[in-house]
Short mmCIF file of the C-alpha atoms (twelve columns), coordinates in Angstrom:
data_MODEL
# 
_entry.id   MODEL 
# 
loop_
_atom_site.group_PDB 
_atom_site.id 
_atom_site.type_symbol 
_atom_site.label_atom_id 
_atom_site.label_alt_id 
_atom_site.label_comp_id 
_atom_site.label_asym_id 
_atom_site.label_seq_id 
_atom_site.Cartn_x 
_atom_site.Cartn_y 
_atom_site.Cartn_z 
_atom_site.pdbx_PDB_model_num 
ATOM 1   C CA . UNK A 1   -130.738 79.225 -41.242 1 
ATOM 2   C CA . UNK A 2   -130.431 75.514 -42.069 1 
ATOM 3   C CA . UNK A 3   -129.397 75.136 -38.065 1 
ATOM 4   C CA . UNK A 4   -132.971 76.310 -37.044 1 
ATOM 5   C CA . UNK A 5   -134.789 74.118 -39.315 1 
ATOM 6   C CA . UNK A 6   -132.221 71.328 -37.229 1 
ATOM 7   C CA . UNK A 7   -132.851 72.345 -33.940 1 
ATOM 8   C CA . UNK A 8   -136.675 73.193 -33.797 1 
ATOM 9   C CA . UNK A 9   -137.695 69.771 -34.319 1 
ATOM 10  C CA . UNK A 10  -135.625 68.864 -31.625 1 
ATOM 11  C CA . UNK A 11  -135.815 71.279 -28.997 1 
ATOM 12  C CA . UNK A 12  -139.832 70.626 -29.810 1 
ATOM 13  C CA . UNK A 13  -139.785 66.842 -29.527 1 
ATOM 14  C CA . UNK A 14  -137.991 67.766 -25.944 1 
ATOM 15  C CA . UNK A 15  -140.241 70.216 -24.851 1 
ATOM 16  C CA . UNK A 16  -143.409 67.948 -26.030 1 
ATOM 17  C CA . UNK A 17  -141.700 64.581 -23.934 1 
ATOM 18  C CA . UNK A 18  -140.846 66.626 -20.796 1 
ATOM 19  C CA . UNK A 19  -144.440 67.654 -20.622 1 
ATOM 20  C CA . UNK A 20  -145.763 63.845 -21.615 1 
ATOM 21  C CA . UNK A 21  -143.483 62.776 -18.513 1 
ATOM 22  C CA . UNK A 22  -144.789 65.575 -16.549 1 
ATOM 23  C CA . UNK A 23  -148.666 65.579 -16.995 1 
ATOM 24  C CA . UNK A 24  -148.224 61.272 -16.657 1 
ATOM 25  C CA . UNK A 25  -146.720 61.586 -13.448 1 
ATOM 26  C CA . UNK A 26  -149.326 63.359 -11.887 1 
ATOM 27  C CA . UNK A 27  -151.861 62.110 -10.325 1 
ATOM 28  C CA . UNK A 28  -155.302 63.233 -9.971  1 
ATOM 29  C CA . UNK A 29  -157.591 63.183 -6.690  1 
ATOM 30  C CA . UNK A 30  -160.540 61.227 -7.310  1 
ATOM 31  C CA . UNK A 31  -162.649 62.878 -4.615  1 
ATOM 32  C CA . UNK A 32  -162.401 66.178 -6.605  1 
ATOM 33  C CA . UNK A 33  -162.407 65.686 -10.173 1 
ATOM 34  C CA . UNK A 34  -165.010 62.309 -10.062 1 
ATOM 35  C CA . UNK A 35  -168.676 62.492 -10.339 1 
ATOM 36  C CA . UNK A 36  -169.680 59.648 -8.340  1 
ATOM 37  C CA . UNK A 37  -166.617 59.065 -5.540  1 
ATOM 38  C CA . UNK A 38  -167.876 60.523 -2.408  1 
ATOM 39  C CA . UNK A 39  -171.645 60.545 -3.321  1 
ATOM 40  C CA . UNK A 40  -174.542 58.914 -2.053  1 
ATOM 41  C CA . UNK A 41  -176.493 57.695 -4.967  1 
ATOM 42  C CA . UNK A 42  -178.650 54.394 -5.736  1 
ATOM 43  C CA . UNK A 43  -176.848 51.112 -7.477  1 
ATOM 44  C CA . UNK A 44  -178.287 50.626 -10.493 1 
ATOM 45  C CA . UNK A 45  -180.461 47.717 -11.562 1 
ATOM 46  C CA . UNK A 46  -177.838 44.952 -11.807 1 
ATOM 47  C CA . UNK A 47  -178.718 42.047 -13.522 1 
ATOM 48  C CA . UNK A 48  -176.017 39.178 -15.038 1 
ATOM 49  C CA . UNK A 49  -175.173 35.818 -15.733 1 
ATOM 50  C CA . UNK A 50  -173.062 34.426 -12.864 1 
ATOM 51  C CA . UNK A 51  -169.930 32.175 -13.521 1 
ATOM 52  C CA . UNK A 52  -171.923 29.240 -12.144 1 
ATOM 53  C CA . UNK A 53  -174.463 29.694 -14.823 1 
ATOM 54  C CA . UNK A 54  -177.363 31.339 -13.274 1 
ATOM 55  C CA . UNK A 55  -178.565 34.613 -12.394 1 
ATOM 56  C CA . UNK A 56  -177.731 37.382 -10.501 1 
ATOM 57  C CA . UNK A 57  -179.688 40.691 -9.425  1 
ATOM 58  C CA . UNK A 58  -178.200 42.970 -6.984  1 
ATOM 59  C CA . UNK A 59  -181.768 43.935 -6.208  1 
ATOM 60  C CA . UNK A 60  -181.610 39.661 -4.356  1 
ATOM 61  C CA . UNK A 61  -179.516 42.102 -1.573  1 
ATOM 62  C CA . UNK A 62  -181.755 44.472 -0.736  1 
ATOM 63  C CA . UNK A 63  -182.124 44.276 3.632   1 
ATOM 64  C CA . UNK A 64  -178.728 43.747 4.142   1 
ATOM 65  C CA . UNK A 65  -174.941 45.553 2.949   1 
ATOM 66  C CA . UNK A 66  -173.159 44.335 0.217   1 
ATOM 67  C CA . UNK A 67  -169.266 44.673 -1.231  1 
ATOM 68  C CA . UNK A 68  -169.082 44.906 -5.168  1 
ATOM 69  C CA . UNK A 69  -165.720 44.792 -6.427  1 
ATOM 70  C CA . UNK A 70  -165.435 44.835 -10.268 1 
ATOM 71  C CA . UNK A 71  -162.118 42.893 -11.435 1 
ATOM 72  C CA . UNK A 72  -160.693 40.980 -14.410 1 
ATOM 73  C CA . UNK A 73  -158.015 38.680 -14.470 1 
ATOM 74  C CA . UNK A 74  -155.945 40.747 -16.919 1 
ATOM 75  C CA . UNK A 75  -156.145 43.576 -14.235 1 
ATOM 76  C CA . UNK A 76  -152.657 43.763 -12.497 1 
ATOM 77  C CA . UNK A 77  -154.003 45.952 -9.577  1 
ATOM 78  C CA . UNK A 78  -156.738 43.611 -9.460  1 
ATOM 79  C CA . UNK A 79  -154.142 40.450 -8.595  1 
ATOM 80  C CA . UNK A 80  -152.544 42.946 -6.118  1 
ATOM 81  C CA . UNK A 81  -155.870 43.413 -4.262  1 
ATOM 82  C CA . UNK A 82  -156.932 39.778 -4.472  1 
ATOM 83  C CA . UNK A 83  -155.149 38.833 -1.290  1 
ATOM 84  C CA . UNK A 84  -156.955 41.610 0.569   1 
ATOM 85  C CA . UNK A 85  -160.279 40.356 -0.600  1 
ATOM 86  C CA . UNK A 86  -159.226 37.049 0.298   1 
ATOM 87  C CA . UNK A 87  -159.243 37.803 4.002   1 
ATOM 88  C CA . UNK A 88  -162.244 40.685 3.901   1 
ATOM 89  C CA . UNK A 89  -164.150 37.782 2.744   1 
ATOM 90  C CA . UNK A 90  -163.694 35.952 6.273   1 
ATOM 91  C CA . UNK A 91  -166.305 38.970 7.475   1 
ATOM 92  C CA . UNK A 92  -168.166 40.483 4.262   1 
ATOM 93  C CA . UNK A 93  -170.053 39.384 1.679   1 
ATOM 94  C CA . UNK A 94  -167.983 40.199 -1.402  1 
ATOM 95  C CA . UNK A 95  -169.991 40.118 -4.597  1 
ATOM 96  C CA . UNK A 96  -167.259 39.958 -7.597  1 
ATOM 97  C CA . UNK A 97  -168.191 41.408 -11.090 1 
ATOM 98  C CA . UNK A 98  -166.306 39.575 -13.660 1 
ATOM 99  C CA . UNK A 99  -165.629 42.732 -15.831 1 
ATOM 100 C CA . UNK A 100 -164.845 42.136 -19.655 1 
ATOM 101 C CA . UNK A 101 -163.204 38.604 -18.678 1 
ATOM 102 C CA . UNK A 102 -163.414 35.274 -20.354 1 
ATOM 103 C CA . UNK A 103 -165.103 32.697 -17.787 1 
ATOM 104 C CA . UNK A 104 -162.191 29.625 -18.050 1 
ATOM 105 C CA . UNK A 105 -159.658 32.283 -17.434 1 
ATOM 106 C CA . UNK A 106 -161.604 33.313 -14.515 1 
ATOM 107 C CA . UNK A 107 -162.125 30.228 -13.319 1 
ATOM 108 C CA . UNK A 108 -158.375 29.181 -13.430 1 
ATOM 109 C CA . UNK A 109 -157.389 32.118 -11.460 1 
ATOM 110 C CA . UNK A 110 -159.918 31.857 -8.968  1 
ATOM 111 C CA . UNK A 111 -158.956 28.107 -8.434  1 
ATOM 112 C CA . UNK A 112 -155.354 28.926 -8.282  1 
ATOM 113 C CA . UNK A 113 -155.846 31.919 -5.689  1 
ATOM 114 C CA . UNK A 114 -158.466 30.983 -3.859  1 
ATOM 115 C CA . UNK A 115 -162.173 32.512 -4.264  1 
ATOM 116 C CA . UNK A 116 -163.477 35.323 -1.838  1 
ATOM 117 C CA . UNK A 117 -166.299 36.029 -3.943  1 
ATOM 118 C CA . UNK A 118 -169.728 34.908 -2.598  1 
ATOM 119 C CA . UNK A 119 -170.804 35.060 -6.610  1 
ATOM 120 C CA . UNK A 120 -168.937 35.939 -9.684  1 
ATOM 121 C CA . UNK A 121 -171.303 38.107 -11.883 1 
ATOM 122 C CA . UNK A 122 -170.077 38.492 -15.181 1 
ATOM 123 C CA . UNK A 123 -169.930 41.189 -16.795 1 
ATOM 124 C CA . UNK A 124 -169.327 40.515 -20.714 1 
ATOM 125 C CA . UNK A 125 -169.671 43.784 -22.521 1 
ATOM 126 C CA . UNK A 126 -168.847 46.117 -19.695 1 
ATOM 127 C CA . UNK A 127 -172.529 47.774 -19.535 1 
ATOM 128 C CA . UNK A 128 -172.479 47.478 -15.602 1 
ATOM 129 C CA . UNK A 129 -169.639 48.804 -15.099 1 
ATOM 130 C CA . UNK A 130 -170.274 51.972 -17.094 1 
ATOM 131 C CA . UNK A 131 -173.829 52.037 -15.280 1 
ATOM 132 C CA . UNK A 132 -171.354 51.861 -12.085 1 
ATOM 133 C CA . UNK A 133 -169.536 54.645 -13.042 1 
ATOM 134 C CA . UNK A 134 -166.517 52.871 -12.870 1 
ATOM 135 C CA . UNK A 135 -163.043 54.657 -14.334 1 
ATOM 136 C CA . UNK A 136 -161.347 51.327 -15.046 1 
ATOM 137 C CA . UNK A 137 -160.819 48.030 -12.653 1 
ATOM 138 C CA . UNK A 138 -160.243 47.320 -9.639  1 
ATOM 139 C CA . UNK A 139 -163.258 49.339 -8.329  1 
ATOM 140 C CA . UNK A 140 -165.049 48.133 -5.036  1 
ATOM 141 C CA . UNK A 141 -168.594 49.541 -3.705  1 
ATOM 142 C CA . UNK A 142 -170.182 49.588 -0.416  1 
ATOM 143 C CA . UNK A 143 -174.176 48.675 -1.139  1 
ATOM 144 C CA . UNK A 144 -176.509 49.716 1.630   1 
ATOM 145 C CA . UNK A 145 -179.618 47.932 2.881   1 
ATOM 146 C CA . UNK A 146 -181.750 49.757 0.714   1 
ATOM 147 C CA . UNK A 147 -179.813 49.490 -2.276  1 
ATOM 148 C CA . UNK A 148 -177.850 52.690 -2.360  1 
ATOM 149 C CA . UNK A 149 -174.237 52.786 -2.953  1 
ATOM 150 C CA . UNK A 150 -172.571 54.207 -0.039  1 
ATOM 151 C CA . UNK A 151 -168.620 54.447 -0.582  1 
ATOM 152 C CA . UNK A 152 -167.132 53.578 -3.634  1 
ATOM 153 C CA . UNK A 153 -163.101 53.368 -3.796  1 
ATOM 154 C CA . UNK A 154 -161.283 53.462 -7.558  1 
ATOM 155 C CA . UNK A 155 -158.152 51.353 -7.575  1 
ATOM 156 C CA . UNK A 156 -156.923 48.328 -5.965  1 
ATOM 157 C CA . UNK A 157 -157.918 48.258 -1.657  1 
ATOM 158 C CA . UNK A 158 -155.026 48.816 0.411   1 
ATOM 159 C CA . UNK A 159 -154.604 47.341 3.965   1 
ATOM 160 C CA . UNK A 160 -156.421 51.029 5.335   1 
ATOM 161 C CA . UNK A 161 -158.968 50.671 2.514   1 
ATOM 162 C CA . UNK A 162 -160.186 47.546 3.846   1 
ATOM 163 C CA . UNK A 163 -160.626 48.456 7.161   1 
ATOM 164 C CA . UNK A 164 -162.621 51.187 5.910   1 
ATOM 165 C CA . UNK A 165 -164.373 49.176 3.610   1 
ATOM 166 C CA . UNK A 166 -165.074 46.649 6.775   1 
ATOM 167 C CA . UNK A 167 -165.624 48.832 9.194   1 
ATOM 168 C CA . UNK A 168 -168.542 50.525 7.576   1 
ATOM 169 C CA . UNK A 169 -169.878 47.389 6.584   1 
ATOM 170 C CA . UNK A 170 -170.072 46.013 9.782   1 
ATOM 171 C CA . UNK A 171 -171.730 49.813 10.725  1 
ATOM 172 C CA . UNK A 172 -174.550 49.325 8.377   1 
ATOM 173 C CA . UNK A 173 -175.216 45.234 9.345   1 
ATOM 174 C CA . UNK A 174 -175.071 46.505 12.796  1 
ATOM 175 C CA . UNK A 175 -177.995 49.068 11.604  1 
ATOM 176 C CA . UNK A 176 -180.744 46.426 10.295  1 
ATOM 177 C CA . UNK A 177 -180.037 43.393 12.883  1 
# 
């Protein structure tokens, strides 16, 4: 009897860390279990302080395509993606949110590894990026003409992503000129 009481803990602690290990190593597909991936649906009203101290409104874009990408410098993925951006920025305007991020520390990095950003936004209490939808950071957004988000991709851009991400940009520039 005194054996059970032994080996129930354990063989529960087991049974509760093989399916920890389990349900962490999966990974979920965003296009079926998000609300917004995939879906057409207007950017909301975006208005913030910029790192250069003055103001930014998304709504300054409307007539022509726009890449958001929401980062922060405390985002691995985000320094993983930041060489990508780097060269997308050679044919897109990139606008980069500043999410939850202290400006000096932004400012460092962005000195250090160059800036693709056309403005840094910043986004202090991270009300943009929950009126974004946005899981966690990195998060980029394709921004239509008229305002409407168009593709939205949750993680850090890959090489394949960016071409995407390019390639319908160029689409919808194409559109208005």
């Amino acid at each position: 009897m005194k054996r059970i009481f032994f080996i129930l803990p354990i063989v529960l602690l087991v049974g509760l860390a093989a399916l920890s290990i389990v349900k962490l190593g999966q990974v979920g597909d965003a296009d079926k279990s998000d609300l917004f991936v995939g879906k057409v649906r207007p950017a909301p009203a975006i208005e913030l302080p910029t790192l250069e101290h003055a103001d930014y409104k998304l709504s300054d874009h409307l007539g022509e395509p726009v890449i958001v990408n929401l980062w922060a410098t405390w985002c691995a993925p985000c320094k993983l993606e930041h060489p990508l951006l780097m060269e997308m920025s050679e044919q897109a305007s990139i606008v980069g949110i500043a999410y939850k991020d202290k400006e000096s520390t932004i400012k460092s990095m962005l000195a250090i590894d160059g800036n693709p950003f056309t403005t840094v936004p910043l986004d202090k209490d991270g009300m943009v990026g929950l009126a974004l939808g946005i899981n966690s950071v990195p998060e980029t957004f394709l921004i239509d003409a008229k305002g409407v988000i168009v593709r939205q991709h949750r993680g850090p851009l890959y090489a394949e992503d960016a071409k995407e991400f390019l390639q319908a940009y160029k689409t919808l520039k194409n559109e208005i000129e």
